[in-house]
Structures are given as structure tokens and as C-alpha cells.
BAROZA-874656 format. One record per residue: residue number from 0; residue in three letters; z, x, y of N, C-alpha, C in turn. Coordinates in pm, 1 decimal, m for minus. Layout:
BEGIN
+-----+--------+----------+----------+----------+----------+----------+----------+----------+----------+----------+
! num ! residu !      nc3 !      nc1 !      nc2 !     cac3 !     cac1 !     cac2 !      cc3 !      cc1 !      cc2 !
+-----+--------+----------+----------+----------+----------+----------+----------+----------+----------+----------+
! NUM !    ALA !        Z !        X !        Y !        Z !        X !        Y !        Z !        X !        Y !
...
+-----+--------+----------+----------+----------+----------+----------+----------+----------+----------+----------+
END
This chain:
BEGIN
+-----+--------+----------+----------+----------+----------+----------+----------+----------+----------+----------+
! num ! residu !      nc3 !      nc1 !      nc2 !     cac3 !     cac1 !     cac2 !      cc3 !      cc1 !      cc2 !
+-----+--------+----------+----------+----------+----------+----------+----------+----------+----------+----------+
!   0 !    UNK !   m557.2 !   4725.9 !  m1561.0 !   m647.1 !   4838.1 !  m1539.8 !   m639.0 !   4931.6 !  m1659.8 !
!   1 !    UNK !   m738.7 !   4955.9 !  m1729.2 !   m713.9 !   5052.4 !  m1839.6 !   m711.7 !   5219.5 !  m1804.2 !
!   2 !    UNK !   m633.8 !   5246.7 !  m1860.3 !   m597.7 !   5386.2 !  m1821.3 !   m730.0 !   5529.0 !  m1743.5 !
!   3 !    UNK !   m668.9 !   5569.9 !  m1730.7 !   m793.8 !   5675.6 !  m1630.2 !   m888.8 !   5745.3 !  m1683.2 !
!   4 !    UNK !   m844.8 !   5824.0 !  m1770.4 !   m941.4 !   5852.9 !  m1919.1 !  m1001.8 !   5813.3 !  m1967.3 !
!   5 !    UNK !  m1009.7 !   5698.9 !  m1981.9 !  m1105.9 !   5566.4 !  m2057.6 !  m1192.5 !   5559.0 !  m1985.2 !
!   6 !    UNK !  m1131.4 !   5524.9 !  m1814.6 !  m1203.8 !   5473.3 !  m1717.3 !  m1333.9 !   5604.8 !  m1698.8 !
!   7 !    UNK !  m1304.7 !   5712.8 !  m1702.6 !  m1378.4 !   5791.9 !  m1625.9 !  m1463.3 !   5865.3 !  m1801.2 !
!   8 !    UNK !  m1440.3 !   5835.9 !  m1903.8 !  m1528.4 !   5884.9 !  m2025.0 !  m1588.6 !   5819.0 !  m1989.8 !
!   9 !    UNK !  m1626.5 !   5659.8 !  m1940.3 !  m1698.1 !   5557.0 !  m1967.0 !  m1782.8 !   5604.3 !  m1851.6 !
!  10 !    UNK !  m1749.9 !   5579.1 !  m1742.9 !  m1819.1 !   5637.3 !  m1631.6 !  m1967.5 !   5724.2 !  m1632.7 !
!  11 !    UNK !  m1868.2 !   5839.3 !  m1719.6 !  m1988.8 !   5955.2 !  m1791.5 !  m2017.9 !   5934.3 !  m1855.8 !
!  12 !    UNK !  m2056.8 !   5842.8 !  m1965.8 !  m2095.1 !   5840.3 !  m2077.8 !  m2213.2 !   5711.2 !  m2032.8 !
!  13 !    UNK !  m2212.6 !   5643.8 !  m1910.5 !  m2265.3 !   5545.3 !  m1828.0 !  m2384.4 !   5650.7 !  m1783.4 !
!  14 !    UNK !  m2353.6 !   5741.3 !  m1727.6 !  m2437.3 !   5806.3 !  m1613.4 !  m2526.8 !   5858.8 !  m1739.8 !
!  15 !    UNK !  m2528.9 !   5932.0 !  m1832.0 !  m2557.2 !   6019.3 !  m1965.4 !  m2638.8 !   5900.8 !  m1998.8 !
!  16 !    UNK !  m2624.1 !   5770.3 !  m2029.3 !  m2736.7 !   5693.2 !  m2093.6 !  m2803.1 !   5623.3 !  m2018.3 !
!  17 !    UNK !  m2782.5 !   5693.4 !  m1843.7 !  m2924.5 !   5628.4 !  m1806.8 !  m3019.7 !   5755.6 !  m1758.3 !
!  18 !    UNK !  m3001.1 !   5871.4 !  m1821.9 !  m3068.7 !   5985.7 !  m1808.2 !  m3174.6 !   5961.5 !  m1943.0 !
!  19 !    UNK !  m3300.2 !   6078.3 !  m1920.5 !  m3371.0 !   6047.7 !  m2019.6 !  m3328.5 !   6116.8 !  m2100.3 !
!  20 !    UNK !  m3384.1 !   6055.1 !  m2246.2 !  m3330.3 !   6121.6 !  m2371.9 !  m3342.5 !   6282.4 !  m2389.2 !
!  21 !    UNK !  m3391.6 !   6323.4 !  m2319.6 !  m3395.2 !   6483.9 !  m2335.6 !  m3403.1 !   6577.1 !  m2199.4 !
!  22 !    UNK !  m3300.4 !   6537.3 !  m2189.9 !  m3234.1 !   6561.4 !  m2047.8 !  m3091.5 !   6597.4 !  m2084.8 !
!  23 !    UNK !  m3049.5 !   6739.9 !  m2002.4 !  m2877.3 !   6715.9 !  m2042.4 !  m2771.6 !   6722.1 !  m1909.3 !
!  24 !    UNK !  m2699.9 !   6704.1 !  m1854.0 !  m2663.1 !   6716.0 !  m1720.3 !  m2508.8 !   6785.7 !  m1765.7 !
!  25 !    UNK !  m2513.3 !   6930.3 !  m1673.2 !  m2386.9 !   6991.6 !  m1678.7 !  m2265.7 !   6901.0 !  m1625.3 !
!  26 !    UNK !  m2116.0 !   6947.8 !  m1726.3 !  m2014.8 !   6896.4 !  m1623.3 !  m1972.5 !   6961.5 !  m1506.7 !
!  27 !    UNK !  m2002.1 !   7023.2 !  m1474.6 !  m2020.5 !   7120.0 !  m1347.5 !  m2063.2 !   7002.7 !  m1196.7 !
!  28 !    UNK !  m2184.9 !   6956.2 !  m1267.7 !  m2234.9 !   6858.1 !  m1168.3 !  m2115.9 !   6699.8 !  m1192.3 !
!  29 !    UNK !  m2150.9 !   6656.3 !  m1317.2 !  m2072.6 !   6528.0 !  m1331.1 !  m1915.8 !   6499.1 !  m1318.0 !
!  30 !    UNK !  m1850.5 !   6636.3 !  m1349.9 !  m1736.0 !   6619.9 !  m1262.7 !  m1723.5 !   6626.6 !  m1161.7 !
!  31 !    UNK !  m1765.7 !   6703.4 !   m987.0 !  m1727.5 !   6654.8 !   m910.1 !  m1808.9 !   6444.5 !   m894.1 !
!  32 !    UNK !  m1927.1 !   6397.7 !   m974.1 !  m1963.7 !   6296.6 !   m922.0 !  m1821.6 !   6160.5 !   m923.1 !
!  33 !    UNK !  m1750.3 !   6194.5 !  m1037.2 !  m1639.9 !   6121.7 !  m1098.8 !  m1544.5 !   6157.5 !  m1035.4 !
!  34 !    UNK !  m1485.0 !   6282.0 !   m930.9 !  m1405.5 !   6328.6 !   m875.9 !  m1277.6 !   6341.9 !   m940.5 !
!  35 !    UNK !  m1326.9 !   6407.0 !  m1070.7 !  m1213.2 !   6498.1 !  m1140.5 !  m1254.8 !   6650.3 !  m1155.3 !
!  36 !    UNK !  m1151.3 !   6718.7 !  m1235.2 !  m1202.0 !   6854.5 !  m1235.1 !  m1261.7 !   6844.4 !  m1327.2 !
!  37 !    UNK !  m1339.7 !   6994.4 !  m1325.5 !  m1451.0 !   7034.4 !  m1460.0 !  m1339.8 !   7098.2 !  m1573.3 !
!  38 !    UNK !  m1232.2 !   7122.6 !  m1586.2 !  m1128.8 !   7149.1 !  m1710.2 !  m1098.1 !   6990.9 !  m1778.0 !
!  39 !    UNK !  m1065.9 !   6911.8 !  m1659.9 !  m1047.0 !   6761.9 !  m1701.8 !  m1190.3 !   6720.0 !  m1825.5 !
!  40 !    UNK !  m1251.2 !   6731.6 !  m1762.5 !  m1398.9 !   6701.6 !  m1848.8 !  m1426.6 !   6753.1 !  m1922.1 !
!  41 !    UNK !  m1404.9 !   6884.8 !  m1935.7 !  m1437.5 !   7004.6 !  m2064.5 !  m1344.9 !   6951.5 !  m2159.7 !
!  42 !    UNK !  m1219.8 !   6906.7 !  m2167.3 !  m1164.7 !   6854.2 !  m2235.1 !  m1177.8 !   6693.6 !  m2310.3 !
!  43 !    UNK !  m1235.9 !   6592.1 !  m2243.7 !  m1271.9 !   6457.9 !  m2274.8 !  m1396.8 !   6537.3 !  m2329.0 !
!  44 !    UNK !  m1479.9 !   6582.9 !  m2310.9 !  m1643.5 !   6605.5 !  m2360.8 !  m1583.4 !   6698.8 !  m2493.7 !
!  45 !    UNK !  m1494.5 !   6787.7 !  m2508.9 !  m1450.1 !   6829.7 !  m2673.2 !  m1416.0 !   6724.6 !  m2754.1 !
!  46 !    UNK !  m1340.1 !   6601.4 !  m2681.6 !  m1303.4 !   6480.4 !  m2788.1 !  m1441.9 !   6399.5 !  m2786.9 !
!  47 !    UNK !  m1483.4 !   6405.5 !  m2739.1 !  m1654.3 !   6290.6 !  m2748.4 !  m1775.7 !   6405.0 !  m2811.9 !
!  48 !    UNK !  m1753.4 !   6517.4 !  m2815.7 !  m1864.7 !   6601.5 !  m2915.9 !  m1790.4 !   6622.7 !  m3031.1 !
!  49 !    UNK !  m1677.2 !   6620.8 !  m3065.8 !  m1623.3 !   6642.1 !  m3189.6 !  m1629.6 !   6468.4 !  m3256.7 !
!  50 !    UNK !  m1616.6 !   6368.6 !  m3181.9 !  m1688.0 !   6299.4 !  m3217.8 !  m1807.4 !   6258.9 !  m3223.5 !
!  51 !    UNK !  m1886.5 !   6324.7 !  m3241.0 !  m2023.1 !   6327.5 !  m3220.5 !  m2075.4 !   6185.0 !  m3136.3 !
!  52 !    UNK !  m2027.0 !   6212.6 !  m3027.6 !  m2088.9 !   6105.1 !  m2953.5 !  m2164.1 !   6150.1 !  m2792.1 !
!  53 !    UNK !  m2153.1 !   6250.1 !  m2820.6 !  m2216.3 !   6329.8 !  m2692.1 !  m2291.1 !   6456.0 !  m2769.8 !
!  54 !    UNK !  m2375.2 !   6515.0 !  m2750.6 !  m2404.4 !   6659.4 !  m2771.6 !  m2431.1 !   6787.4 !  m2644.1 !
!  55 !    UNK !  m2390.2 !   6913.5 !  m2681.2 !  m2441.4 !   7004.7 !  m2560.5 !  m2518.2 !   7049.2 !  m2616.7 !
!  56 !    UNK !  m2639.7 !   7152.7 !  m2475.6 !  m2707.9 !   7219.3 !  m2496.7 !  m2693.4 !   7335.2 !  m2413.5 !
!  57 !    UNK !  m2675.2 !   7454.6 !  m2465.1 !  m2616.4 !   7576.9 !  m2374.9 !  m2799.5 !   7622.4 !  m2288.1 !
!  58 !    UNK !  m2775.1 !   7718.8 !  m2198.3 !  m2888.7 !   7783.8 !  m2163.9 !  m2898.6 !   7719.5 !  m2032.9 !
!  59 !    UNK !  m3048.0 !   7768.5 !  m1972.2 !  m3089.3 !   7706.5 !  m1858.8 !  m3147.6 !   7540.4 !  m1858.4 !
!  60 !    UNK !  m3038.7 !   7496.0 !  m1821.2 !  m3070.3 !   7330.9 !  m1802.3 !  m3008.2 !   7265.2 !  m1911.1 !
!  61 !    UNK !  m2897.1 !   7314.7 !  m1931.4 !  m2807.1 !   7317.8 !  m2045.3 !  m2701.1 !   7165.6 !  m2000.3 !
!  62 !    UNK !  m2643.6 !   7170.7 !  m2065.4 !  m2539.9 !   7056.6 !  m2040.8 !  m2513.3 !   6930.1 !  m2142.6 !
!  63 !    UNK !  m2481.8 !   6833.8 !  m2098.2 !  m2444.4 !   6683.1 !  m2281.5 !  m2545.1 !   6609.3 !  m2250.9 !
!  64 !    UNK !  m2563.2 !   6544.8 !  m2353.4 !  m2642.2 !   6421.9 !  m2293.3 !  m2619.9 !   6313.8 !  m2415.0 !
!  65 !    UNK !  m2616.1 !   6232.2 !  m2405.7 !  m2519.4 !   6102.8 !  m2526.0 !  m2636.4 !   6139.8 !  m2669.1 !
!  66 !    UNK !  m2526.8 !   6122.5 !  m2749.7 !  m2639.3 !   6150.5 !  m2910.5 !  m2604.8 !   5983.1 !  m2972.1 !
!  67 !    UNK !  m2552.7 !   5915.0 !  m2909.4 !  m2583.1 !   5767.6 !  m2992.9 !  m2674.8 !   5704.0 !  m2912.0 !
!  68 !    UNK !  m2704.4 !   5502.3 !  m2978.2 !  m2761.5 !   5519.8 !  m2916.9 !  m2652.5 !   5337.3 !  m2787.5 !
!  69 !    UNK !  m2693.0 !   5386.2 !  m2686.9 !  m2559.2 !   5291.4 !  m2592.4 !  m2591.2 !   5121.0 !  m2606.7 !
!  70 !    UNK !  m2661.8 !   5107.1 !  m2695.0 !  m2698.7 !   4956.7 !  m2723.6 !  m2567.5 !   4919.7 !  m2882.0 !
!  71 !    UNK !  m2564.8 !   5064.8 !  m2919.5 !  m2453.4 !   5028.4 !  m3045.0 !  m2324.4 !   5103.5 !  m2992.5 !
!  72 !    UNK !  m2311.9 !   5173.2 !  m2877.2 !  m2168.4 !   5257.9 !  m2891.7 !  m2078.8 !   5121.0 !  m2838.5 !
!  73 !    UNK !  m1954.6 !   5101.2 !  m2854.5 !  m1867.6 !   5011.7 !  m2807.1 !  m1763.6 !   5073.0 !  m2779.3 !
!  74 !    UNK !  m1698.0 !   5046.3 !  m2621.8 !  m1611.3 !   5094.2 !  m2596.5 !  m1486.9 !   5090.4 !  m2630.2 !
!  75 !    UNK !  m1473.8 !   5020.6 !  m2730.5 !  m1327.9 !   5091.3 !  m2852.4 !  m1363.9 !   5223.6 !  m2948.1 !
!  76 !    UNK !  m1423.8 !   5231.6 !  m2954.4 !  m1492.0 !   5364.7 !  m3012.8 !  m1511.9 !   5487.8 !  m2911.8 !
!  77 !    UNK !  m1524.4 !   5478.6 !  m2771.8 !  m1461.1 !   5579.4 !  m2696.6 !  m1331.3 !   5580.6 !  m2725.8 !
!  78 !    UNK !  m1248.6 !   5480.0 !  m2645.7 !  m1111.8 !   5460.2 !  m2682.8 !  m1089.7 !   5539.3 !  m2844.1 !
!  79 !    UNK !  m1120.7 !   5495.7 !  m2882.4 !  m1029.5 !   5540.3 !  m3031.3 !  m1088.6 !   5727.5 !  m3024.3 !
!  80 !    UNK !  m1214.2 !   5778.9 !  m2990.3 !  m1237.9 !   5894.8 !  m3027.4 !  m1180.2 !   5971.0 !  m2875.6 !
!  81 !    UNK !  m1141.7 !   5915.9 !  m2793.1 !  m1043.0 !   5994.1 !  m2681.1 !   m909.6 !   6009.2 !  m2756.5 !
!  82 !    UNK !   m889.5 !   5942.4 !  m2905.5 !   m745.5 !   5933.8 !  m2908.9 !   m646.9 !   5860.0 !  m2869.2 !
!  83 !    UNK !   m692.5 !   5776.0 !  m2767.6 !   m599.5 !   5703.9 !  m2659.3 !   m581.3 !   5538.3 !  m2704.2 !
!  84 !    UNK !   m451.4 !   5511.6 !  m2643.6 !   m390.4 !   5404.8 !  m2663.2 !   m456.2 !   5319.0 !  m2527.3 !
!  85 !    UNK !   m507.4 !   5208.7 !  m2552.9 !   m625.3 !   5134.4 !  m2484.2 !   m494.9 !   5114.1 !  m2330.4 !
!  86 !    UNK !   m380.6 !   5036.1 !  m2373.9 !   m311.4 !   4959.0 !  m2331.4 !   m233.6 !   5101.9 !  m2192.1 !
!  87 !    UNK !   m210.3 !   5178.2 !  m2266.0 !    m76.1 !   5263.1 !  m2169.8 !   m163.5 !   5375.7 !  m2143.0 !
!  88 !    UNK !   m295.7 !   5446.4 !  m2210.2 !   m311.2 !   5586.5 !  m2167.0 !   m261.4 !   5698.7 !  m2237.7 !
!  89 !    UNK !   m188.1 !   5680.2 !  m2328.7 !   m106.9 !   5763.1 !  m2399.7 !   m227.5 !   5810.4 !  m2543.5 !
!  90 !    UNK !   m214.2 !   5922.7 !  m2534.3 !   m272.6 !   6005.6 !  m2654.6 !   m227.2 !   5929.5 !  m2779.4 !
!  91 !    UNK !   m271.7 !   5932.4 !  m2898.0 !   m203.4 !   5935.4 !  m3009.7 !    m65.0 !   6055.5 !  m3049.3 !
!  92 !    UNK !     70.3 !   6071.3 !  m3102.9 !    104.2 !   6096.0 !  m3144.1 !     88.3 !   6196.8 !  m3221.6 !
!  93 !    UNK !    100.1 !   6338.3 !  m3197.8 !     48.6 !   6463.8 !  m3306.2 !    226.7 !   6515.6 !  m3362.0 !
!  94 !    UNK !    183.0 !   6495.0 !  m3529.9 !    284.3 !   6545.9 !  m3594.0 !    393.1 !   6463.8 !  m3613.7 !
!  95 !    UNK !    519.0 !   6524.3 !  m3673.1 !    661.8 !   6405.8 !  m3729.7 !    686.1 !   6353.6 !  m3618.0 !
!  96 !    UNK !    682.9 !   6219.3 !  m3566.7 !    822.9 !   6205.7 !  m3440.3 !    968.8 !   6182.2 !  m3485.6 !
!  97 !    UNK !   1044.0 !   6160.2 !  m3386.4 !   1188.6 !   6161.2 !  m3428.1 !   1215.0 !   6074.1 !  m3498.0 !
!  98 !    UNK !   1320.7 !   6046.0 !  m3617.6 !   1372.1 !   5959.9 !  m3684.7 !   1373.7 !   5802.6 !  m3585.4 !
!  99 !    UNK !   1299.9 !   5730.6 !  m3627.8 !   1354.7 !   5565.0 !  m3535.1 !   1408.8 !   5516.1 !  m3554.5 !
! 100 !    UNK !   1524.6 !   5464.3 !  m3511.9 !   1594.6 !   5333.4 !  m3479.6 !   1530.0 !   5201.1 !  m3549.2 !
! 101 !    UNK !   1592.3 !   5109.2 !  m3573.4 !   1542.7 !   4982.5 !  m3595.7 !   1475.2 !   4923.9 !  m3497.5 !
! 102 !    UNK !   1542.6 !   4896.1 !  m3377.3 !   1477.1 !   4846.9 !  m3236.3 !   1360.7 !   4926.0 !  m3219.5 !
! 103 !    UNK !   1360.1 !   5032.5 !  m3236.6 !   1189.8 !   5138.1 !  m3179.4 !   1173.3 !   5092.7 !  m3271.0 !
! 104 !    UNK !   1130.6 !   5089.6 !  m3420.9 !   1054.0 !   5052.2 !  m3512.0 !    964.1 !   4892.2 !  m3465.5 !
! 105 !    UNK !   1073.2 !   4839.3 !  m3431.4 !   1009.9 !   4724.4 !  m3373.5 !    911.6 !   4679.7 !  m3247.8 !
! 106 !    UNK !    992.8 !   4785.4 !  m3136.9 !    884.8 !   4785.7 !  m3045.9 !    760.5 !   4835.7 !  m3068.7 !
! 107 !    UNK !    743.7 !   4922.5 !  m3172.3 !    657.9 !   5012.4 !  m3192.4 !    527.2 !   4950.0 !  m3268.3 !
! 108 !    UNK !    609.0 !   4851.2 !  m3329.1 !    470.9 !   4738.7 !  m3431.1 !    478.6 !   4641.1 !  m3322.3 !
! 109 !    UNK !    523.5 !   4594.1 !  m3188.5 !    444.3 !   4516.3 !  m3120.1 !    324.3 !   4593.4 !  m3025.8 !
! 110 !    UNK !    357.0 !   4727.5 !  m3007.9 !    263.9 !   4769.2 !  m2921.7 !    173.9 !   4833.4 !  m2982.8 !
! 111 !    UNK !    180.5 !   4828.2 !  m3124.7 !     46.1 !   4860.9 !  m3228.6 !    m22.3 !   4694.2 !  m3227.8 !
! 112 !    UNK !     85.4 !   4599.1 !  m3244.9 !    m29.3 !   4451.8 !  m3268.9 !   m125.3 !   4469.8 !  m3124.3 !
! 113 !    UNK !    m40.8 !   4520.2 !  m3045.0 !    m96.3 !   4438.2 !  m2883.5 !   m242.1 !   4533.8 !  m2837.9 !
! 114 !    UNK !   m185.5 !   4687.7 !  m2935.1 !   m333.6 !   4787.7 !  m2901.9 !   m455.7 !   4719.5 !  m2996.8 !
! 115 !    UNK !   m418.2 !   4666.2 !  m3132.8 !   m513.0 !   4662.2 !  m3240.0 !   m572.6 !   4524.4 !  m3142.1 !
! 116 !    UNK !   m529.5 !   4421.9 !  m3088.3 !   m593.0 !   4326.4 !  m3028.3 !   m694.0 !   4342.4 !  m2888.6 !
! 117 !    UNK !   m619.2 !   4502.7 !  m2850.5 !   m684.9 !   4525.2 !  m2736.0 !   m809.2 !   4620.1 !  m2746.9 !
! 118 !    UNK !   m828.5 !   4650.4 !  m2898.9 !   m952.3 !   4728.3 !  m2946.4 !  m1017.6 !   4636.2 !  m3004.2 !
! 119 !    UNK !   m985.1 !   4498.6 !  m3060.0 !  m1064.9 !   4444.1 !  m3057.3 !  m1109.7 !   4311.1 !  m2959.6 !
! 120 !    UNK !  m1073.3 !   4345.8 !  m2895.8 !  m1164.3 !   4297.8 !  m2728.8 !  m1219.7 !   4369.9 !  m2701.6 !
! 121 !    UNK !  m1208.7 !   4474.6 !  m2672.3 !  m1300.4 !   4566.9 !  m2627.5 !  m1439.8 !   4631.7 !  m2698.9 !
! 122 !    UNK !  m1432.1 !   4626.6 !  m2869.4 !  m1537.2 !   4655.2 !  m2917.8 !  m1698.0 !   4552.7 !  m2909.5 !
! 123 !    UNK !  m1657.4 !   4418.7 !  m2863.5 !  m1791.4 !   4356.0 !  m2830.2 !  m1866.0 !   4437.8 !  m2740.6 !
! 124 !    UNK !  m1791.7 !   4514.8 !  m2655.2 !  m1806.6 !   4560.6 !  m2529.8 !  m1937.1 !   4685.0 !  m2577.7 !
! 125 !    UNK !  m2055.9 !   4697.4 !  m2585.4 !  m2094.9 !   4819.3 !  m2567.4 !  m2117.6 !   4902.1 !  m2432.7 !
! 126 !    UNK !  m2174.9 !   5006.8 !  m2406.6 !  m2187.6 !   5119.3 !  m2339.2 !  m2318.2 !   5075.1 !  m2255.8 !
! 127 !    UNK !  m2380.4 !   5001.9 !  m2295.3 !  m2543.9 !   4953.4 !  m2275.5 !  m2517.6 !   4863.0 !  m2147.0 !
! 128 !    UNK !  m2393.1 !   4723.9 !  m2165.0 !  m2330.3 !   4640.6 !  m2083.1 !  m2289.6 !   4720.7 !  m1990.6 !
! 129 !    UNK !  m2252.7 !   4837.4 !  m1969.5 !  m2176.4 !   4896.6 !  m1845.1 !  m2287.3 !   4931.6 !  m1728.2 !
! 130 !    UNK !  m2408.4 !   4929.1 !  m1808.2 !  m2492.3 !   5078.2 !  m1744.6 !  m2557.2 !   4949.3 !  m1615.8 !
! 131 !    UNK !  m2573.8 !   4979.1 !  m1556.0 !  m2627.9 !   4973.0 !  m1422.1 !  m2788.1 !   4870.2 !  m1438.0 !
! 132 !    UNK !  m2880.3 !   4922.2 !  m1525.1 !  m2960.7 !   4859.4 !  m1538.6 !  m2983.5 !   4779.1 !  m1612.1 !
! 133 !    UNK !  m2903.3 !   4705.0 !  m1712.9 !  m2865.6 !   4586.5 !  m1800.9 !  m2739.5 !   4503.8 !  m1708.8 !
! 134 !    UNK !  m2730.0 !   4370.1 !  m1710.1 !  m2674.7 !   4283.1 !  m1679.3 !  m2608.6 !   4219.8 !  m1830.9 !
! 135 !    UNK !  m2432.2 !   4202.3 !  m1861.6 !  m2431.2 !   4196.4 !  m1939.9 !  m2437.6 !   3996.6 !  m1993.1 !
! 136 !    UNK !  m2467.5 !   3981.9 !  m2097.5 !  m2499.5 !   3824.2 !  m2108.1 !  m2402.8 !   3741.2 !  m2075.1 !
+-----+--------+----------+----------+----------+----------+----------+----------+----------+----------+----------+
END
């Protein structure tokens, strides 16, 4: 099962590309649909607009609505712009970590081979395949 974050960007980022292109839907509404909070989401939607893969629009009828387009986004490219490690859920790493060991050094390049293999499985994968009204081939 890939981690919860993944699971539930994708989710929204599902619902967002089967809205029309100029349409934006608050997280106000789309978080309770996903049944997380709206802080949870305000936060995944800062890592997916700073990657420019969502945009907002403030005002009346304000809210994101996807700025790529979901026939090219691939879901290693969420993954990687959440930051997240496909395999465990875990953020990337911010700043020095502690001096390693030989043994952590080692575990540490198998669970980089095992993520780099698991981003690329997942990048065939686009956003388009998830959505509801495509069947994927």
C-alpha cells in the first residue's frame, strides 16, 4: 500500500482533472470529500503549487484546479514533488543528518536502489489512468 499522502494527493489531483478547465474547487470542500483535514491539505496543495502542478485562485469561487495537463503528469512526479519516499511515506531528509555508520550507509543505498525502482514503476503511471473516466490500457 503506498503511503497515505501519496494516496490521498492522487485522489485530489483525480477529482481536479475531472473538473472543467476553469473551474477551481476549494479545499474546504475537497478535504472533508477525502476525509482529512483542511490544514492536512493546505499543506500537500503548498508542495503541489510550489510545484507548479496545481494552481489557486483566491476570491469568490476561488480554490486549485490542476495546471498540467493529467494525460502527461505521472505519478512519480507527485511522489517526488510531495517530497516523499514512494516505499515508507517518509519526507525527504532536511539538512546534515547524523554521522553514519558503515551498516546505515548501507542500508541506506538499498532503500535508495529499492525507492529509485519504485519511481520508476510508477512513472508509466499517469494521472489520466487514475481518473474515473479513462480505463487504463
Amino acid at each position: 500500500m503506498p503511503n497515505r499522502q501519496l494516496e490521498v494527493a492522487l485522489q485530489a489531483l483525480t477529482t481536479l482533472s475531472e473538473m472543467p478547465a476553469d473551474e477551481s474547487l476549494p479545499l474546504s470542500v475537497l478535504a472533508p470529500q477525502l476525509g482529512v483535514s483542511l490544514s492536512y491539505m493546505e499543506a500537500m496543495f503548498m508542495a503541489l503549487r510550489q510545484a507548479r502542478l496545481v494552481e489557486s485562485q483566491r476570491g469568490p469561487g476561488g480554490g486549485y484546479r490542476l495546471a498540467v495537463d493529467p494525460e502527461t503528469l505521472s505519478v512519480a512526479t507527485v511522489a517526488q514533488a510531495l517530497g516523499l519516499h514512494t516505499l515508507t511515506g517518509q519526507r525527504e531528509p532536511r539538512g546534515e543528518p547524523p554521522a553514519p555508520t558503515i551498516e546505515h550507509q548501507a542500508v541506506e543505498r538499498l532503500w535508495d536502489r529499492l525507492e529509485q525502482h519504485a519511481l520508476r514503476a510508477l512513472e508509466p503511471t499517469r494521472l489520466a489512468d487514475l481518473s474515473e473516466r479513462t480505463e487504463p490500457a
